[in-house]
C-alpha positions in Angstrom: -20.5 -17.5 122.1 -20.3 -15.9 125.7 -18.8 -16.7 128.8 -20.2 -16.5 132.6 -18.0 -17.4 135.6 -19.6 -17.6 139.0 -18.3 -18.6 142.4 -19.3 -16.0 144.9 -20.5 -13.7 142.2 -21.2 -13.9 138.9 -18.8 -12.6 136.7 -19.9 -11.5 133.6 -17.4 -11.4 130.3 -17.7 -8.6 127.8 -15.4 -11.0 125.0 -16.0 -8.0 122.6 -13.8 -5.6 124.6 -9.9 -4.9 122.9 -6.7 -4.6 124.9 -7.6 -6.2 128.2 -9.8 -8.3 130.1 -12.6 -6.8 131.3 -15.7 -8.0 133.4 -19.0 -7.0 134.7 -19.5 -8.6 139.0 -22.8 -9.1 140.0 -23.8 -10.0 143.2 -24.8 -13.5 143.7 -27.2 -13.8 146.5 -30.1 -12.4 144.5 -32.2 -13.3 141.0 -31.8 -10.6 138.4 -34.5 -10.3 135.8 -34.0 -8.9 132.0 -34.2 -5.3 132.4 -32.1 -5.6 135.6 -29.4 -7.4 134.2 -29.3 -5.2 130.9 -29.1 -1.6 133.3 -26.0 -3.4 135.4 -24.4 -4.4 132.0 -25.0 -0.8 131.0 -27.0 -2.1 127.9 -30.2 0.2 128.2 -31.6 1.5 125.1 -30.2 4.6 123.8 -32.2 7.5 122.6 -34.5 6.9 119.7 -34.5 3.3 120.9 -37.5 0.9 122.3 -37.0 2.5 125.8 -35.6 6.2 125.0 -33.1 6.6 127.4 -30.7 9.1 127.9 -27.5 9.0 125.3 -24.1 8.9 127.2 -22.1 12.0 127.1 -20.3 12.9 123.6 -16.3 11.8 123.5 -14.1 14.8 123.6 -12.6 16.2 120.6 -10.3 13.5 118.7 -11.6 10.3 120.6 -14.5 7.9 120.0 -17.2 7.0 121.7 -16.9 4.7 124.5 -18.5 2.0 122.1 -16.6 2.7 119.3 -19.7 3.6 117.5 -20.8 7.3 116.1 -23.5 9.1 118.2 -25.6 8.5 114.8 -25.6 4.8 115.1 -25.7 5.2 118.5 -28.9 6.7 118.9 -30.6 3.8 117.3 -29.2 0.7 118.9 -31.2 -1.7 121.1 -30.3 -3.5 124.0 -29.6 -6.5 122.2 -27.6 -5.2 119.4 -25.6 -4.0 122.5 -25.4 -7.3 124.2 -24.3 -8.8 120.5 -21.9 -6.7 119.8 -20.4 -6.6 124.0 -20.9 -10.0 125.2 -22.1 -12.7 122.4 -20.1 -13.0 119.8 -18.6 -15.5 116.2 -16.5 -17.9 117.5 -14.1 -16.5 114.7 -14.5 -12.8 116.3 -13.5 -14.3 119.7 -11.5 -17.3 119.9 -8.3 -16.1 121.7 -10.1 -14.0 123.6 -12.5 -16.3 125.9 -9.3 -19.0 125.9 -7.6 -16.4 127.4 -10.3 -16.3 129.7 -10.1 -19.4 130.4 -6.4 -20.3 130.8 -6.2 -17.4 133.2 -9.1 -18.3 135.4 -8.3 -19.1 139.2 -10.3 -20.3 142.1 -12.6 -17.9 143.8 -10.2 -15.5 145.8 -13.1 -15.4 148.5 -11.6 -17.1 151.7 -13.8 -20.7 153.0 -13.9 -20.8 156.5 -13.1 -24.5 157.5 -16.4 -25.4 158.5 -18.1 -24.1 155.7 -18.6 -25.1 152.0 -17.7 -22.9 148.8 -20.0 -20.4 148.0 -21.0 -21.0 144.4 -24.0 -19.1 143.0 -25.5 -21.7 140.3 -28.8 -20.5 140.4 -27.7 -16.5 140.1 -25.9 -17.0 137.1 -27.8 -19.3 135.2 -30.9 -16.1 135.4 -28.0 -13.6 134.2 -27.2 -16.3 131.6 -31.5 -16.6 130.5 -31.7 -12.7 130.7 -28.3 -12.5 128.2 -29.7 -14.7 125.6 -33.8 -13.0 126.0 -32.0 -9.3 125.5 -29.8 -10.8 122.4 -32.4 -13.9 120.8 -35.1 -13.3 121.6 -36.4 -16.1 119.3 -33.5 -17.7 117.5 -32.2 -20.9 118.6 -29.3 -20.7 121.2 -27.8 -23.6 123.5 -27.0 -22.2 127.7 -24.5 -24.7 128.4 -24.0 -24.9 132.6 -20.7 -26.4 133.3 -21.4 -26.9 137.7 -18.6 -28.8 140.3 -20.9 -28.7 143.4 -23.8 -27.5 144.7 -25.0 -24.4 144.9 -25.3 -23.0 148.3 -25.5 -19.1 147.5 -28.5 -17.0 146.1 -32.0 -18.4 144.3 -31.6 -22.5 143.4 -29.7 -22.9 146.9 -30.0 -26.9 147.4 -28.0 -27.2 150.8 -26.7 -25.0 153.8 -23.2 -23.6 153.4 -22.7 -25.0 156.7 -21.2 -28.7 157.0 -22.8 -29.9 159.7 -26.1 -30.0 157.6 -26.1 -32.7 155.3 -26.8 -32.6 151.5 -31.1 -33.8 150.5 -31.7 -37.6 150.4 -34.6 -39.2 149.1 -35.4 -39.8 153.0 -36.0 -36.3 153.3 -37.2 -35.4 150.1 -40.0 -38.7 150.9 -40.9 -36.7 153.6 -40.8 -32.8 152.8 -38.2 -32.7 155.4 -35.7 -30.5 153.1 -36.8 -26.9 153.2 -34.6 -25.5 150.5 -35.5 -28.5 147.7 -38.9 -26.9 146.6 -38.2 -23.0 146.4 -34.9 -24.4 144.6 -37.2 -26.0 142.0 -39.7 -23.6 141.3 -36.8 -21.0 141.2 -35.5 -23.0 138.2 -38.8 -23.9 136.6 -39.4 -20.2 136.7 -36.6 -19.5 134.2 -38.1 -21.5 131.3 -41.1 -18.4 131.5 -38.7 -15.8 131.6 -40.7 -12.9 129.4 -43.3 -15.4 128.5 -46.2 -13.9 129.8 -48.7 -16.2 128.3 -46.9 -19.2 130.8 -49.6 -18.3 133.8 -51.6 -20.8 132.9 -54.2 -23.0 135.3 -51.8 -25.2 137.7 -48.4 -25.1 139.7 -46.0 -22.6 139.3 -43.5 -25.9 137.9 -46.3 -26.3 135.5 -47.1 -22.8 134.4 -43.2 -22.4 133.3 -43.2 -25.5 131.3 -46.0 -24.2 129.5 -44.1 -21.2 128.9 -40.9 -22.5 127.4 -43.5 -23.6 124.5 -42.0 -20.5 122.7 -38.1 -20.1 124.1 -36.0 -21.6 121.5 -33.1 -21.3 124.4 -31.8 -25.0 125.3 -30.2 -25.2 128.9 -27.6 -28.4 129.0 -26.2 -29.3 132.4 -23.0 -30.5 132.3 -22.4 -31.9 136.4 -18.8 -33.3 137.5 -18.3 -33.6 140.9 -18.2 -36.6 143.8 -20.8 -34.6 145.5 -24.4 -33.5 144.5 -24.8 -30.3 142.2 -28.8 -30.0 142.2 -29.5 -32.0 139.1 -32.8 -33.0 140.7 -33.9 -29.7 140.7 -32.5 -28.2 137.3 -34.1 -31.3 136.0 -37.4 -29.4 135.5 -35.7 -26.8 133.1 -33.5 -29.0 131.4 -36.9 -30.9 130.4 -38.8 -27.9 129.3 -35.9 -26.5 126.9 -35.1 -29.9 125.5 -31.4 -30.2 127.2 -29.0 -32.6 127.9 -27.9 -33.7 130.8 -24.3 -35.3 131.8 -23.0 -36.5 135.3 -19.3 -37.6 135.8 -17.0 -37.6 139.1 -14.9 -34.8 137.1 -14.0 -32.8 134.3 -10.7 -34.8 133.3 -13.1 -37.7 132.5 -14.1 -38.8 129.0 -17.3 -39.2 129.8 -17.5 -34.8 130.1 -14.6 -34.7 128.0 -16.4 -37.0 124.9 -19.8 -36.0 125.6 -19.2 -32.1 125.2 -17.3 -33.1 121.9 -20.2 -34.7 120.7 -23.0 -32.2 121.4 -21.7 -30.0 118.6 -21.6 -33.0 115.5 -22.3 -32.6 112.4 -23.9 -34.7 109.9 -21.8 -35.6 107.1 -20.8 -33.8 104.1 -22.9 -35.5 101.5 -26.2 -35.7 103.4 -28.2 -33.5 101.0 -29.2 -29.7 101.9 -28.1 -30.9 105.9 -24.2 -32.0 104.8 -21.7 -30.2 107.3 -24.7 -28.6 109.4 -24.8 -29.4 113.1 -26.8 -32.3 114.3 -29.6 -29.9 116.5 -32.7 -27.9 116.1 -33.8 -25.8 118.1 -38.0 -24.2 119.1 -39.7 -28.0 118.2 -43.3 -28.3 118.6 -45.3 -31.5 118.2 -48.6 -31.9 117.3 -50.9 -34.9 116.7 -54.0 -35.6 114.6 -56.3 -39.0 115.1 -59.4 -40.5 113.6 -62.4 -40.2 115.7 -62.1 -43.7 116.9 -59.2 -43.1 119.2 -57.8 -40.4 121.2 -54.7 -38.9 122.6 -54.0 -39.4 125.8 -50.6 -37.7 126.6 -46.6 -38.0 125.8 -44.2 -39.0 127.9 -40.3 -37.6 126.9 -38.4 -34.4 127.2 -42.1 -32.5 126.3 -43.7 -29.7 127.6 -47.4 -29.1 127.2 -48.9 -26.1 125.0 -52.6 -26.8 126.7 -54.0 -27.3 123.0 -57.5 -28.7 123.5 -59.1 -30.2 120.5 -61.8 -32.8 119.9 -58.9 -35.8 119.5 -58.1 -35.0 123.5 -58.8 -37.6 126.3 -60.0 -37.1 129.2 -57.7 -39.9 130.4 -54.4 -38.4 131.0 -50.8 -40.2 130.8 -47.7 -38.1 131.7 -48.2 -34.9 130.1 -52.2 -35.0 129.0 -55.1 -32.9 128.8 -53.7 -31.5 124.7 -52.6 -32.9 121.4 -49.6 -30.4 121.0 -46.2 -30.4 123.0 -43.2 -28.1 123.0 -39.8 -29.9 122.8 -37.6 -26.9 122.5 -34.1 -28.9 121.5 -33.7 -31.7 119.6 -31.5 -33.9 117.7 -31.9 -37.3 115.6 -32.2 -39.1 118.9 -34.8 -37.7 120.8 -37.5 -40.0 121.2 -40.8 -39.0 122.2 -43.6 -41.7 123.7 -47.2 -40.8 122.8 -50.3 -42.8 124.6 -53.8 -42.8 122.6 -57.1 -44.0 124.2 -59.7 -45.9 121.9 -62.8 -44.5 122.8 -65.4 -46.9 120.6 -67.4 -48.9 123.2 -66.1 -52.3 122.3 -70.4 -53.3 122.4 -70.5 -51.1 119.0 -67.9 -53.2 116.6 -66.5 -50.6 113.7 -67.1 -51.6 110.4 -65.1 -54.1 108.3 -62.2 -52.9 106.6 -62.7 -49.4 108.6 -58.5 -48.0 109.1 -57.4 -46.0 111.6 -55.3 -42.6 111.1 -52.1 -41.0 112.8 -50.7 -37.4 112.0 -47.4 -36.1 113.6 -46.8 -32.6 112.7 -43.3 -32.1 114.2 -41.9 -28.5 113.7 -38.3 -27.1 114.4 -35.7 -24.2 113.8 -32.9 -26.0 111.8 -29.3 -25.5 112.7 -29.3 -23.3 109.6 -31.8 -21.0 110.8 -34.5 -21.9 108.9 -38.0 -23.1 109.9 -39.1 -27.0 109.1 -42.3 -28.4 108.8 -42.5 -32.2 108.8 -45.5 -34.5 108.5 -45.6 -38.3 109.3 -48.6 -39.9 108.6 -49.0 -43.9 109.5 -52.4 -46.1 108.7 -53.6 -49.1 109.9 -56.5 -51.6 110.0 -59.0 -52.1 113.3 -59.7 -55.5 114.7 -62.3 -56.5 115.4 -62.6 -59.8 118.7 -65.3 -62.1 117.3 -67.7 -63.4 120.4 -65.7 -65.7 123.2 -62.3 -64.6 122.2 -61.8 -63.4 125.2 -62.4 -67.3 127.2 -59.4 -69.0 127.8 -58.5 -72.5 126.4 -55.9 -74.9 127.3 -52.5 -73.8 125.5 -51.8 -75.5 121.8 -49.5 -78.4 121.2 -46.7 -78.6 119.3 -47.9 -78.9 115.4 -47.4 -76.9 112.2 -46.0 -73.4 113.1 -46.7 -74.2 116.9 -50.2 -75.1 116.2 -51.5 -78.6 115.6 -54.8 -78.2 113.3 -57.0 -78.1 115.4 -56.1 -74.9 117.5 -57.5 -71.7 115.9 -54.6 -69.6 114.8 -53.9 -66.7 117.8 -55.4 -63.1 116.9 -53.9 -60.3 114.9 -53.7 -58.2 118.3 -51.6 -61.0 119.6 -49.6 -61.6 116.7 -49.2 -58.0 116.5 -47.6 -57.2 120.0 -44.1 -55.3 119.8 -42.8 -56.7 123.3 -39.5 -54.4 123.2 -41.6 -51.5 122.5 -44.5 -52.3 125.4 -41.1 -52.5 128.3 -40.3 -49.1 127.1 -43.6 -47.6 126.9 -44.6 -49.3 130.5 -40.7 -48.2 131.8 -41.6 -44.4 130.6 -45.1 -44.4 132.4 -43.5 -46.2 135.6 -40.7 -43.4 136.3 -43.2 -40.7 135.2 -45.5 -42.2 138.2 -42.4 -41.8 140.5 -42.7 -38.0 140.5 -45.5 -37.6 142.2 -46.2 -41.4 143.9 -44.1 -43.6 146.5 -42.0 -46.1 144.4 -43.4 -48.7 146.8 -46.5 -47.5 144.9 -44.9 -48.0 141.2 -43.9 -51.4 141.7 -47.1 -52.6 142.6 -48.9 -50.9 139.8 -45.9 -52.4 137.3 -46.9 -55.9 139.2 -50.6 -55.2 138.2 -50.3 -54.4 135.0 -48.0 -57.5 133.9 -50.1 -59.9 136.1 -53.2 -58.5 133.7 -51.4 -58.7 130.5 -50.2 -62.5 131.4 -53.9 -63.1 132.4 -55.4 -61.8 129.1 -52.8 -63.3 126.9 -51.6 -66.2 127.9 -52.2 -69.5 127.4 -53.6 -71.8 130.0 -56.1 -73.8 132.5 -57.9 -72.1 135.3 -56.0 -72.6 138.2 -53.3 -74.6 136.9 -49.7 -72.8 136.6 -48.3 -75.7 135.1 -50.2 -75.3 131.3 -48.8 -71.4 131.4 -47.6 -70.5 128.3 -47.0 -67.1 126.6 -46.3 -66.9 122.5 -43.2 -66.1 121.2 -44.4 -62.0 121.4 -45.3 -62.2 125.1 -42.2 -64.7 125.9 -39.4 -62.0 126.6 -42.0 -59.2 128.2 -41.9 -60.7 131.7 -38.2 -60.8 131.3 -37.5 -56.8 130.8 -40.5 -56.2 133.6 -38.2 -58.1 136.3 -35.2 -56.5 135.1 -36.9 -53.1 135.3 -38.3 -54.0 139.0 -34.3 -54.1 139.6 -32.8 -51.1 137.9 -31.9 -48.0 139.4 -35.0 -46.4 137.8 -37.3 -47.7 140.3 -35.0 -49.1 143.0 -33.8 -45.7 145.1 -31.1 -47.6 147.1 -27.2 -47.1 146.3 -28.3 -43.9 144.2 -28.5 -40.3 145.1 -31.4 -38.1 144.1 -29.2 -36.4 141.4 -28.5 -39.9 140.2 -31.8 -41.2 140.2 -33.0 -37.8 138.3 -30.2 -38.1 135.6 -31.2 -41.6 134.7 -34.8 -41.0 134.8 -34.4 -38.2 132.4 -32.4 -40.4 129.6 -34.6 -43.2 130.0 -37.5 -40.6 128.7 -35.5 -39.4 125.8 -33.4 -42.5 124.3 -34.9 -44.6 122.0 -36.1 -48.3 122.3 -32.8 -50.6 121.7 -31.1 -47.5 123.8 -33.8 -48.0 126.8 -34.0 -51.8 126.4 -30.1 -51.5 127.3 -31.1 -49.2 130.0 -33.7 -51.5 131.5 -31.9 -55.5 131.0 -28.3 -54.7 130.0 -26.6 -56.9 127.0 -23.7 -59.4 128.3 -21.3 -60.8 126.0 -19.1 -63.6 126.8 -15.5 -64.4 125.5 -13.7 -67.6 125.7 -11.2 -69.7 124.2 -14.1 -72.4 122.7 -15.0 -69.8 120.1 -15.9 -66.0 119.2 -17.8 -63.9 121.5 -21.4 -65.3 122.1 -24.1 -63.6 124.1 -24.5 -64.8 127.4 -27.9 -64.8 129.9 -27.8 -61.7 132.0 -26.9 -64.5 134.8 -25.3 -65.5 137.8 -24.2 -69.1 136.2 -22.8 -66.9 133.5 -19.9 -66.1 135.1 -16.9 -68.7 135.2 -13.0 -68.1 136.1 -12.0 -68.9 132.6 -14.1 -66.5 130.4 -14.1 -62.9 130.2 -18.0 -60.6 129.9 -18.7 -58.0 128.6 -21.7 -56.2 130.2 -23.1 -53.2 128.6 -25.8 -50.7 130.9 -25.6 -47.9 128.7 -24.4 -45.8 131.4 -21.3 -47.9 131.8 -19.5 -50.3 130.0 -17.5 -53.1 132.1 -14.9 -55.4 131.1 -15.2 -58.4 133.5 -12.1 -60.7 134.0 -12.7 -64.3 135.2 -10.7 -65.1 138.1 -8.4 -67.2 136.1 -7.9 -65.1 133.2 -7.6 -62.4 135.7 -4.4 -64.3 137.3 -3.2 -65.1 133.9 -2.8 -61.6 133.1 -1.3 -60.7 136.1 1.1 -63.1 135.2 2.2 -61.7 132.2 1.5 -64.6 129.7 -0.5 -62.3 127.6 3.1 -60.6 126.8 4.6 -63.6 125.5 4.8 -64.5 121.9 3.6 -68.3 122.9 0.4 -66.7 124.0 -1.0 -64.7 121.5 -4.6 -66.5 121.5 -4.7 -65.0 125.3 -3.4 -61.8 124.1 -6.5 -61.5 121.5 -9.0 -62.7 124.0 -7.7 -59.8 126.2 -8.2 -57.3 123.5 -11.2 -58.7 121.7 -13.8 -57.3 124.6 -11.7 -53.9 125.0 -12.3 -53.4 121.0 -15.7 -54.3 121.1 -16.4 -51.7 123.9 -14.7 -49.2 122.4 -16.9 -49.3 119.1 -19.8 -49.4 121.7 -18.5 -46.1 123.5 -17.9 -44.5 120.0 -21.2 -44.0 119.0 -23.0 -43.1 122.3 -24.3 -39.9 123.9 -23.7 -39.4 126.9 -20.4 -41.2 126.5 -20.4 -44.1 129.2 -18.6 -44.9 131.8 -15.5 -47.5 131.0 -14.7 -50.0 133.9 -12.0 -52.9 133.4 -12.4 -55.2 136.7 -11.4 -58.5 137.8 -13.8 -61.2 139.1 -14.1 -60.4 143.3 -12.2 -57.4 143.1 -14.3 -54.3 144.2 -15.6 -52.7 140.8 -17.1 -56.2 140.1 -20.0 -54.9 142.2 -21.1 -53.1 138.8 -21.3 -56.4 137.0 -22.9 -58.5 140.1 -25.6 -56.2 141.0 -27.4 -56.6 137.4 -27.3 -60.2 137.2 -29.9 -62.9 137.9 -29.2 -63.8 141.6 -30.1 -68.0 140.4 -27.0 -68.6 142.7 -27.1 -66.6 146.0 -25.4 -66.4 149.4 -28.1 -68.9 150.5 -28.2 -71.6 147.6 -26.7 -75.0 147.5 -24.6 -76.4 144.9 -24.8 -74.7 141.0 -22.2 -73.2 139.0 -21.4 -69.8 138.3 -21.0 -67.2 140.7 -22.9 -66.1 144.2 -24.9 -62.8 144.6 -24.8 -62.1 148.0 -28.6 -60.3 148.1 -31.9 -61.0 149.4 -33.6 -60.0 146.0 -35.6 -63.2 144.1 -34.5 -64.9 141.1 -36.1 -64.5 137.9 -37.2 -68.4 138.2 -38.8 -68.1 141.5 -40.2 -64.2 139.5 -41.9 -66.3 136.8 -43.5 -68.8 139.4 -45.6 -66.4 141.4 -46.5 -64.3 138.2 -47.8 -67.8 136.8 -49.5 -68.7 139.9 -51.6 -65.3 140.0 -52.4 -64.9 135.9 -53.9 -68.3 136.3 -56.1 -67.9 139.2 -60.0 -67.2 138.4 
């Protein structure tokens, strides 16, 4: 381990010093590349090293060197030996050193005029922090973990004006290029994932060209943001991609959600998991590569993946997210990442393959384990073609009820249909929707996401020409329309009531989680609990909520306990304390145990709100629901959601209406 402060400057640890404290300030207002920073931390190579400098002066008589080493190992030691031995080193070696580092660390003694905000040199000290770990690993794995509680407004990766009469980026101004300091802020982090990677020039922007490069860093950069204010997560976003990082956001550092989720980023699998018992849970310099049959092609992944530009005959020429090869770098990972892969089926559907003929998948996924050694791992999946016999494609009035669904008369539906993976396809269509957002308006993104559904409706559903009324979708297509309208909703493509910081953070663990994890994401799980019997899941629904019952809603970035109003004036009342109530008592603790075993196994740790029904943090349960009972409805049960959006009923009747139109 190593340590970096930075405020004003960047203050620069060597742990590996005895007796005292000592520290290396650099200046904060500038970028500092490798050699740079290894001449200022007095780490340039010795004579008889790589660059044959000049050997320092012997010690007098009776003293060592200044290193502590003999002029004969001296001679021979390379900058990054130096930086090893000064400034990274065993936790063991170290341990009361940087925590008294740390317990003696004070705010920057730099005075803050009134009118002006901190000075605090993010970008600076994250290059220092690249240029440490080039000089010292040059390719072993190593995790840059940036612990930020604002802004930065100093030096390369600025965001915002140290003035406070200028306000910090919106999506307003971002919409509109009208925030000078936003793009030089990301290409100046985008250009750290290249540091001395030469081969990173590649054909495209400069944000492209350093993802390319960070195809052979095995360095993972985590941001870890606390702060009631924006830090510049939008902009960092781009590295913490190409390095395969992890992100966390919280309001501050006391919370669990830092707290938990710092914990966790150093787990271990357990002791008897053969050859990996006791190891930590991360890998480090992934690569991904995939092999198809002719018939198909790939067309690009979508995820925390950086592309290596490997052309091959398997490429399409129709590109989704990151296209144009069949080979990605993924620098970090762990047992959760999650990657998205599209393919393109290239037979003419005039020239029908042959029967029996089986398509052919190859991922070759390759990583440094925690243990330092290199892993090769293979995952080959096979599967039959179908083949649409003439007229398929015509559409007939939907089945009645029979055997199965089907009376005997009705052909039985097709493999392809029988075959769709619903929870999978919201994903996959979530992953290429927020990918779309980076470079089109969300206006845009919603109307493609619109298009696509209306076609899928209109290809497989069930029903007459120009009659809504005999819609119907199959049990694979029922719930797909469902997460679609949920996703229209969530804070992945609806910009209001989130900052740009938020809205990149969220976008970014989308494309990394796994399905069940990104289904949360996209239609959060509600749980209801009530005295008329255990806890049952509930609609994600206006008329879901009632005084007497008490819901659990899970968003995967939070997790809120909801009290009805009743049971909420119950508890104020104190009945939950008496011995005459202990049903009451257990319904009050049933949800609280039930979230906790959700938080426990969760990264990043969520959020953990306990509210009462029209209190003000009932706004995070509202605001996902169903609006079926609004501000302007009549009559109903359940609870009012006062917002213009449309329900999911009146949703389903104009997707109907256009599927069915010819």
């Amino acid at each position: 381990v190593g340590l970096i402060t930075f405020g004003t400057n960047v203050q620069v640890h060597e742990i590996g010093f005895g007796g005292l404290p000592k520290a290396y300030v650099i200046r904060g207002n500038k970028e500092y590349g490798t050699a740079k920073v290894s001449q200022l931390l007095g780490c340039a190579p010795v004579a008889g090293g790589k660059g044959g400098g000049a050997p320092p002066p012997p010690a007098p008589p009776g003293q060592q060197q200044p290193n502590g080493l003999p002029p004969q190992q001296q001679a021979y030691e390379s900058p990054g030996q130096q930086v090893l031995r000064r400034f990274l080193l065993p936790v063991s070696e170290c341990s009361m050193t940087v925590e008294s580092i740390l317990d003696d660390l004070r705010k920057d003694p730099w005075p803050v005029p009134s009118d002006k905000r901190v000075a605090r040199c993010t970008g600076c000290a994250m290059s220092v922090a690249t240029s440490l770990l080039d000089l010292a690993l040059p390719r072993s794995g190593a995790r840059l973990m940036m612990f930020v509680g604002g802004p930065c407004t100093s030096g390369p990766g600025q965001i915002v004006n140290r003035l406070k009469t200028e306000d910090m980026r919106s999506h307003a101004d971002i919409s509109r290029n009208a925030e000078p300091l936003h793009k030089p802020a990301c290409e100046f982090y985008a250009s750290l994932a290249k540091r001395n990677h030469p081969a990173a020039g590649k054909k495209g922007s400069s944000t492209q060209a350093a993802a390319n490069a960070s195809a052979t860093s095995a360095h993972v950069v985590d941001v870890f943001a606390c702060s009631l204010d924006q830090v510049g997560m939008l902009e960092m976003a781009e590295l913490v991609e190409a390095t395969g990082g992890q992100m966390v956001l919280g309001d501050s550092f006391g919370q669990s959600v830092f707290k938990e989720s710092l914990r966790r980023v150093f787990r271990t699998f357990e002791p008897d998991v053969p050859e990996d018992g006791g190891k930590m849970q991360m890998a480090f310099g992934a690569t991904l590569e995939v092999l198809t049959s002719r018939e198909f092609k790939v067309s690009g992944a979508i995820g925390p993946v950086t592309s290596l530009g490997k052309k091959g005959p398997n490429v399409s020429d129709l590109e989704v997210g990151k296209g144009g090869t069949n080979a990605w770098s993924l620098g970090g990972v762990d047992p959760g990442t999650t990657v998205a892969i599209y393919f393109d089926i290239t037979n003419p559907g005039t020239s029908p393959l042959p029967e029996g003929k089986r398509r052919f998948i190859q991922f070759l996924t390759k990583y440094q384990h925690a243990n330092g050694r290199t892993r090769l791992r293979a995952t080959t999946l096979c599967g039959p073609w179908y083949n649409p016999p003439p007229g398929e494609g015509e559409k007939r009035a939907p089945p009645q009820p029979g055997v199965n669904g089907y009376n005997g008369n009705m052909e039985q539906p097709s493999p392809v249909k029988m075959s769709f993976d619903q929870e999978a396809a919201a994903v996959l269509l979530a992953r290429v929707a927020v990918d779309r957002t980076g470079s089109e308006d969300v206006a845009d993104v919603l109307r493609w996401v619109d298009r696509s559904l209306i076609r899928l409706c209109s290809k497989f559903a069930d029903y007459v020409p120009d009659d809504p009324n005999s819609f119907r979708l199959a049990p694979e297509f029922s719930l797909f329309p469902q997460f679609v309208f949920h996703l229209r909703r969530s804070q992945f493509l609806q910009l209001f009531n989130s900052s740009p910081d938020e809205a990149a953070y969220y976008r970014y663990i989308l494309n990394r989680e796994n399905t069940t994890n990104s289904l949360v994401m996209i239609q959060p799980t509600l749980l209801s609990y009530s005295f008329n019997g255990p806890p049952q899941p509930a609609l994600l629904d206006s008329q879901s909520v009632r005084p007497d019952t008490i819901l659990l809603l899970d968003t995967f970035f939070h997790v809120v306990v909801f009290h009805g109003e009743t049971c909420a004036a119950w508890r104020e009342q104190r009945y939950h304390e008496q011995e005459e109530h202990a049903a009451f008592r257990d319904l009050l603790e049933a949800p609280q145990a039930d979230a906790q075993t959700i938080m426990d196994n969760r990264f990043p740790v969520p959020r953990y709100i306990v509210c009462d029904q029209h209190k003000s943090e009932a706004r995070f349960l509202m605001a996902k629901l169903n609006p079926s009972q609004t501000h302007n409805s009549e009559g109903g049960g359940g609870a009012q959601v006062f917002t213009d959006d449309v329900s999911l009923r009146v949703f389903m009747e104009h997707l109907m209406k256009l599927a069915v139109q010819s």
